[in-house]
C-alpha positions as CSV (number, residue, x, y, z in Angstrom):
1,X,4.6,-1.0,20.2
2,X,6.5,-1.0,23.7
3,X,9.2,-3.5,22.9
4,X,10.3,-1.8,19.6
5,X,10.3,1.7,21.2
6,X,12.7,-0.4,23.7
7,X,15.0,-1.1,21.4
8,X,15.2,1.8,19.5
9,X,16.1,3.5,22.9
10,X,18.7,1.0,23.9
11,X,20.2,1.3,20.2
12,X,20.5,5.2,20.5
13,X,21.8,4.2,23.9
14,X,24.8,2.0,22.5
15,X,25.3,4.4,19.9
16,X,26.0,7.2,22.2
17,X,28.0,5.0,23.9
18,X,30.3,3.8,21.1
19,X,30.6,7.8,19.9
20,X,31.7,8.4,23.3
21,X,34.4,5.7,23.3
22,X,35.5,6.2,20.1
23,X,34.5,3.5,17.9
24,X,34.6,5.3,14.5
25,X,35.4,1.2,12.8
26,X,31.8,0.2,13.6
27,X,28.8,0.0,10.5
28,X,25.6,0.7,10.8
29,X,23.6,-2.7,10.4
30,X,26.6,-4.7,11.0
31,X,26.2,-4.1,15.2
32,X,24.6,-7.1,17.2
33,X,22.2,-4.7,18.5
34,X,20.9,-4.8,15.4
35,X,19.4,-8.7,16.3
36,X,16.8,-9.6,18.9
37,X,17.3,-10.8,22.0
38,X,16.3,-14.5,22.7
39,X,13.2,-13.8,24.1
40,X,11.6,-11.7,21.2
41,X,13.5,-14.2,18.9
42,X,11.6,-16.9,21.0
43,X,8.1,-14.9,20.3
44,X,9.0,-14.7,16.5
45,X,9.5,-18.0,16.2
46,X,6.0,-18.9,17.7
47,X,4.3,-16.3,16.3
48,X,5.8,-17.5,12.8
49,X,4.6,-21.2,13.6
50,X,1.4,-20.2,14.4
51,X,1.4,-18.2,10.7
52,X,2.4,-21.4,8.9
53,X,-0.2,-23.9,11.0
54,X,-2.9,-21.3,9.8
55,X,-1.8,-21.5,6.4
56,X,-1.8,-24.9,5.8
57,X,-5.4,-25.1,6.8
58,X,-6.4,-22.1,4.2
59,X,-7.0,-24.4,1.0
60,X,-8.2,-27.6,3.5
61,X,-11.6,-27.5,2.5
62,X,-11.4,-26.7,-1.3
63,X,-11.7,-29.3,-3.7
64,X,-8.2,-30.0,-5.4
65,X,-8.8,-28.8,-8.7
66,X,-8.9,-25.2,-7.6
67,X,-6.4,-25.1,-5.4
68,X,-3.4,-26.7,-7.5
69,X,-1.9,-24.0,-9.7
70,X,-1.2,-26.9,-12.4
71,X,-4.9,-28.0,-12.4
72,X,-6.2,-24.5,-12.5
73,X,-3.9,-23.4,-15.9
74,X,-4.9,-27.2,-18.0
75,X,-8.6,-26.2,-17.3
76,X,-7.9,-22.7,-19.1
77,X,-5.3,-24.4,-21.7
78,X,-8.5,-27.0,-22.2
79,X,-10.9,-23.4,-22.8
80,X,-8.2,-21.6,-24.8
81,X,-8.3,-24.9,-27.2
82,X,-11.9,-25.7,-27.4
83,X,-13.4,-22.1,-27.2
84,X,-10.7,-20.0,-28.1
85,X,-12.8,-17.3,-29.1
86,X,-14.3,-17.0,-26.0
87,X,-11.1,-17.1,-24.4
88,X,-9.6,-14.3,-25.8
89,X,-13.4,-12.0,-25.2
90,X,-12.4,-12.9,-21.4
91,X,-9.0,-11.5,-21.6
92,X,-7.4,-14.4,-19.4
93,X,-4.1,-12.9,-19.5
94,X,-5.3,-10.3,-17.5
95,X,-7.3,-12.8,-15.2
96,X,-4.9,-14.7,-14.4
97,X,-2.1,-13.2,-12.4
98,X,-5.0,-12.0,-10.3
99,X,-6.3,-15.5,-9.9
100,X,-3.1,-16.9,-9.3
101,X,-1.7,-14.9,-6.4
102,X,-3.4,-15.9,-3.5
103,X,-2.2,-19.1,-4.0
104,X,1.1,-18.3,-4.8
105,X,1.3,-15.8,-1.7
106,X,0.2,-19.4,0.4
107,X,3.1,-21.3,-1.4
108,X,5.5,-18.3,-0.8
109,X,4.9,-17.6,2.9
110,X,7.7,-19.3,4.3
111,X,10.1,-18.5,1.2
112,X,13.4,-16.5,2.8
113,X,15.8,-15.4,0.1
114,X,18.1,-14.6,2.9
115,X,18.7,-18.5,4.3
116,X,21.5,-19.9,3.2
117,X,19.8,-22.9,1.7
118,X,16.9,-21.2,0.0
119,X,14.6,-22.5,-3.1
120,X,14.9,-20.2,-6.1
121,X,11.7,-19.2,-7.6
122,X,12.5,-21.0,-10.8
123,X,12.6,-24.5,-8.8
124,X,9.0,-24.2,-7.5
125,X,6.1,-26.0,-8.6
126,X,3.8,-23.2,-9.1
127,X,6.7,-21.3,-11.2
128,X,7.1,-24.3,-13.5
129,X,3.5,-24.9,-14.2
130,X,3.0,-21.5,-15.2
131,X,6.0,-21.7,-17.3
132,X,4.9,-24.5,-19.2
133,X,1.7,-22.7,-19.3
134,X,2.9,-19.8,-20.7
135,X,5.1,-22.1,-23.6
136,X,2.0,-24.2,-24.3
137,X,0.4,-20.8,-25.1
138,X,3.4,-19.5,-27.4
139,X,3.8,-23.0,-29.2
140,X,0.0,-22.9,-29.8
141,X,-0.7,-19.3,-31.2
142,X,-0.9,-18.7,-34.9
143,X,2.3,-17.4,-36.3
């Protein structure tokens, strides 16, 4: 990609120019020439508009029980009740985080850690119902 080779250059440019002048107080990471300019800031802001436009369509033409995490777990809580052999021959545990993650990946595309005002995972929807899934399933088991 041009534009990164661009600023790697000017970045190895700056940094021969500090050594040059002497700055021995400065920190990798902690330079401004470590953050893009307005205009690729501008690009990456579009770009990441565009990402979460596209996303919200994804699931817009799937029925809402298979696209809420909460639905999806009470219809295998329902299974595990009525049929619980045939649960456990299907090895659900296994199943599941494999089921599960491309709709957490659609809830999580926006998530920063980094922002200041961030949502820990433990807040989120999808993290709660599988929670409560995962307590419904201790509470329920023979001991």
């Amino acid at each position: 990609d041009n534009s990164s080779e661009f600023f790697t250059k000017y970045r190895i440019c700056r940094q021969q120019v500090r050594e040059n002048l002497g700055e021995a107080d400065h920190h990798e990471g902690m330079s401004s020439d470590d953050e893009l300019p307005p205009t690729e800031m501008t690009e990456f802001q579009k770009s990441k508009d565009n990402v979460l436009e596209d996303s919200r369509k994804i699931f817009e033409d799937v029925h809402a029980d298979f696209c809420d995490i909460r639905k999806i777990l009470l219809k295998f809580q329902e299974w595990k009740e009525k049929f619980p052999d045939s649960y456990g021959d299907a090895y659900i545990s296994f199943c599941l985080p494999k089921l599960l993650n491309p709709l957490i990946r659609v809830q999580l595309i926006n998530w920063n850690p980094l922002e200041q005002n961030f949502t820990e995972l433990e807040e989120m929807p999808w993290f709660r119902a599988i929670e409560e899934f995962s307590d419904v399933k201790k509470v329920s088991e023979p001991k």
